[in-house]
C-alpha positions as CSV (number, residue, x, y, z in Angstrom):
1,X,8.9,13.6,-8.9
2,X,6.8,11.1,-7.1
3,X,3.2,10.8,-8.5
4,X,0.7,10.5,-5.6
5,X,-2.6,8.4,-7.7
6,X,-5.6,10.4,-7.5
7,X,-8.6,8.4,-7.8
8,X,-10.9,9.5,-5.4
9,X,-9.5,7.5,-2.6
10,X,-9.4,9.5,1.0
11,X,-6.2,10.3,2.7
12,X,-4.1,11.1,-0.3
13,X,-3.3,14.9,1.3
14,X,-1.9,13.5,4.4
15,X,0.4,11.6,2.2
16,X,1.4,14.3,0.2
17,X,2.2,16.6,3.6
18,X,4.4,13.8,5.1
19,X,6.4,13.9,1.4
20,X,6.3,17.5,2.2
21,X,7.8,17.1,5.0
22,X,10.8,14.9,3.8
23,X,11.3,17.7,1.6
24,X,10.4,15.4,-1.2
25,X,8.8,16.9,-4.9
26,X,5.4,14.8,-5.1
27,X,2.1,15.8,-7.3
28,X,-1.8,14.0,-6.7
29,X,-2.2,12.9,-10.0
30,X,-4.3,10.7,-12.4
31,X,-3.1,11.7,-15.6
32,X,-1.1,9.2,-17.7
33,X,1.8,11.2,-19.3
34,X,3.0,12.4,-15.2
35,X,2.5,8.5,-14.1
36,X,4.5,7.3,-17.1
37,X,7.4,9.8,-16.0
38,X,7.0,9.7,-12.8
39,X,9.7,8.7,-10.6
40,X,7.8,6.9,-8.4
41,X,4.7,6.4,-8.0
42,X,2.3,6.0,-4.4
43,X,-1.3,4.3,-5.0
44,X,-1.9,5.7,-1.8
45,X,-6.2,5.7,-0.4
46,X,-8.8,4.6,2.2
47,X,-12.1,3.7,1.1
48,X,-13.9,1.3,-0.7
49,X,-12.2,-1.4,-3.5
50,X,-15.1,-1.4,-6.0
51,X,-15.4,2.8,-5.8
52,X,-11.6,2.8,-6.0
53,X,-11.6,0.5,-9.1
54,X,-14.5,2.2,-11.0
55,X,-12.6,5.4,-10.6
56,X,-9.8,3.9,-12.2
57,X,-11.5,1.8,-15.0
58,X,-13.6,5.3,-16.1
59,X,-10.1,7.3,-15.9
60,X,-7.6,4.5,-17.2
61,X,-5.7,4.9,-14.3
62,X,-4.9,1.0,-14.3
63,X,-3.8,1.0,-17.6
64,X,-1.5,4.0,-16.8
65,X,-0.1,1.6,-13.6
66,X,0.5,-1.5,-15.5
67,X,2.4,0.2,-18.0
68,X,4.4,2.3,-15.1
69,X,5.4,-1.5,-13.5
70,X,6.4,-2.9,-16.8
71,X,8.5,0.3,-17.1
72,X,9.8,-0.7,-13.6
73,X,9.2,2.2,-11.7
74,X,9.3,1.8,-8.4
75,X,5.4,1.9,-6.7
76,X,4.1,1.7,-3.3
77,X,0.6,0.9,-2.0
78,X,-0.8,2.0,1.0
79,X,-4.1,0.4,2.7
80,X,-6.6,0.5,0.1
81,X,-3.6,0.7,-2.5
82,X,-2.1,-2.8,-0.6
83,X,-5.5,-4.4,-1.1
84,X,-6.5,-3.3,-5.1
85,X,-2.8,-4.5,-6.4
86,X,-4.3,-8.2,-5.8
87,X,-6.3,-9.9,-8.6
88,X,-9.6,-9.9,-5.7
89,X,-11.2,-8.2,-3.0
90,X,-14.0,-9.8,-1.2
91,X,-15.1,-6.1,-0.7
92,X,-18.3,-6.6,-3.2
93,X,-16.7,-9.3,-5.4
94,X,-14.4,-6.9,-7.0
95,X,-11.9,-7.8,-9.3
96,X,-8.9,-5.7,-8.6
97,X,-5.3,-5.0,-10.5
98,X,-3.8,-8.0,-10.3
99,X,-0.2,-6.6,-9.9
100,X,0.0,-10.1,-7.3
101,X,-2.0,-13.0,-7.4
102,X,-4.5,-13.4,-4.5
103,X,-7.6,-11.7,-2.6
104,X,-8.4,-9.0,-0.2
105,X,-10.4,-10.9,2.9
106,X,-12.5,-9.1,5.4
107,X,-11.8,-9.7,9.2
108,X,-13.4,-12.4,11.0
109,X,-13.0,-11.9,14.1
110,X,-14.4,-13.9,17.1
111,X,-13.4,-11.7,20.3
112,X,-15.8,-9.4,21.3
113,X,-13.1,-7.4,22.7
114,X,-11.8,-6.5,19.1
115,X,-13.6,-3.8,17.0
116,X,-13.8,-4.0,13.2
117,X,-12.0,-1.6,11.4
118,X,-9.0,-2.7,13.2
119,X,-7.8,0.8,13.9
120,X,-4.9,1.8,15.7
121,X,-1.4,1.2,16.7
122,X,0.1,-2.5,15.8
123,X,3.2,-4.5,15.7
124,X,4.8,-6.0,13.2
125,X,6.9,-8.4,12.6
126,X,9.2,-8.4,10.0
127,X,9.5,-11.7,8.2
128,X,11.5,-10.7,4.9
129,X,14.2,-7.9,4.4
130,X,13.5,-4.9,2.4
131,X,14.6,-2.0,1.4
132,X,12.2,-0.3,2.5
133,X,12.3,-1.6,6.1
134,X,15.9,-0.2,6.4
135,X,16.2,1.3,9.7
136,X,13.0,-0.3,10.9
137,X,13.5,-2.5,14.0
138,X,11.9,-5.8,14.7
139,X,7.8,-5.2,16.5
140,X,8.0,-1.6,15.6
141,X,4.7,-0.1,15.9
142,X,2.0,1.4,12.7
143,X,-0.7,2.9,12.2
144,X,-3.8,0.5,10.8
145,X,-7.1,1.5,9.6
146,X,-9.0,-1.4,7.9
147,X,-11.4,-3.7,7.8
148,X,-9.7,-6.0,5.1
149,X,-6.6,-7.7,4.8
150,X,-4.2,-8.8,1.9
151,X,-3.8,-12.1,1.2
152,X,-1.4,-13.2,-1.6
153,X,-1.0,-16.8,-3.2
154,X,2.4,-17.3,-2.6
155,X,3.4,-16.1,0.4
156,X,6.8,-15.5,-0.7
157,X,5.5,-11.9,-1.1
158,X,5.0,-11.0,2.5
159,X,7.3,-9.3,4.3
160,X,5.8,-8.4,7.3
161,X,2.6,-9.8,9.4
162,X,0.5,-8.1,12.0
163,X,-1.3,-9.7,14.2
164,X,-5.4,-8.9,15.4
165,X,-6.5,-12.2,16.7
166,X,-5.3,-13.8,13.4
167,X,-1.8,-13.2,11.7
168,X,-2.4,-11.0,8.2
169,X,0.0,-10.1,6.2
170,X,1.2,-6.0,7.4
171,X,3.6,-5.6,4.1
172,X,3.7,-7.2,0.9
173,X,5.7,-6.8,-2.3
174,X,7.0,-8.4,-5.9
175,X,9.9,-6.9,-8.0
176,X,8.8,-3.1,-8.2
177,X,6.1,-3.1,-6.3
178,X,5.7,-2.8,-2.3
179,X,2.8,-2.7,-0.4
180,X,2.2,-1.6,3.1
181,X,-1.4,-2.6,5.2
182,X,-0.9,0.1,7.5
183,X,-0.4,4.5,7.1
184,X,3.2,5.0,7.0
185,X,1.9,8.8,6.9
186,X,0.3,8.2,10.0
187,X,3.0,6.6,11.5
188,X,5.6,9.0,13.1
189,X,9.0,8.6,12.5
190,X,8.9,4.9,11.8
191,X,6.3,5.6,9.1
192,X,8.5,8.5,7.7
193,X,11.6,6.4,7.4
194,X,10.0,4.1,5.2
195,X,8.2,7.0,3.4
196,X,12.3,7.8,3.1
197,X,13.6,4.6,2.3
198,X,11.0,4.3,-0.5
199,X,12.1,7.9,-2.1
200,X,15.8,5.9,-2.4
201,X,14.9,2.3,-3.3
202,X,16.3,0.9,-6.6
203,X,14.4,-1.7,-7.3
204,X,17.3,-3.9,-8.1
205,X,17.3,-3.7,-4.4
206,X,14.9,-5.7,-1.6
């Protein structure tokens, strides 16, 4: 069973009906017991970093998700869920979950050409292996929604970069964790093989 985080984040359905669609058993979910015994486990979410992280502070949800990484089951973030597993967010000085070290920067951007969100499809370019990019070719393209960025310390934990008039990290990851920038729900059958690969991953496995 994967365990789809509830915590008032939007966009959490759609990723339930692409599971649905792999045929894969998923639940939205905030309560402790299912995340501890969850398979996996999808912080999934668009909105806004301190919203998101009140919602889990009243409901213990980050509690609930530190123990389910020290029990090693596998996670995956997606957009807002990328940005909260850093210790920061520059979205109103918002200390975040700290699952990797570093902070969530807002776009500045120069061209009047580009629009903040950055919405829409994107490259990117694949700097690390992962499991979870199995079957995913170099400059594929994603859907992004977002007007922030993950930025970790060590930038050993990025995996793939995007590029919107400055390279940001796309994916990032450490041990059990793996985080994507962009909607793999909202990103066809590029976005549902990673959805797929994620479903399979042992973590023993990058």
């Amino acid at each position: 069973m994967v365990v789809i985080i509830d915590y008032d984040a939007g966009n959490v359905t759609s990723v339930k009906r692409a599971l649905d669609y792999l045929d894969v058993s998923s639940e939205i979910s905030r309560d402790r017991k299912k995340i501890l015994n969850a398979e996996r486990i999808i912080i999934p979410g668009v909105g806004h970093a301190e919203s998101a992280m009140n919602v889990m502070k009243k409901h213990n949800i980050d509690q609930s998700l530190h123990e389910a990484f020290n029990k090693t089951i596998p996670i995956l973030g997606i957009c807002l869920g990328s940005q909260i597993i850093l210790s920061h967010s520059d979205e109103a000085d918002t200390k975040c979950l700290d699952f990797i070290r570093g902070n969530c920067l807002k776009f500045n951007i120069s061209n009047p050409d580009l629009k903040i969100p950055h919405m829409g499809w994107n490259t990117i370019n694949i700097k690390k292996q992962h499991f979870l990019f199995n079957g995913i070719k170099e400059n594929s393209e994603v859907y992004f929604v977002h007007s922030y960025y993950p930025q970790p310390d060590d930038s050993d934990s990025v995996y793939a970069i995007s590029d919107y008039e400055i390279q940001f990290p796309a994916a990032i990851g450490f041990k059990n964790l793996f985080a994507t920038q962009f909607h793999p729900e909202k990103s066809g059958p590029i976005g549902l093989q990673i959805l797929k690969n994620f479903t399979k991953w042992d973590c023993a496995i990058c």
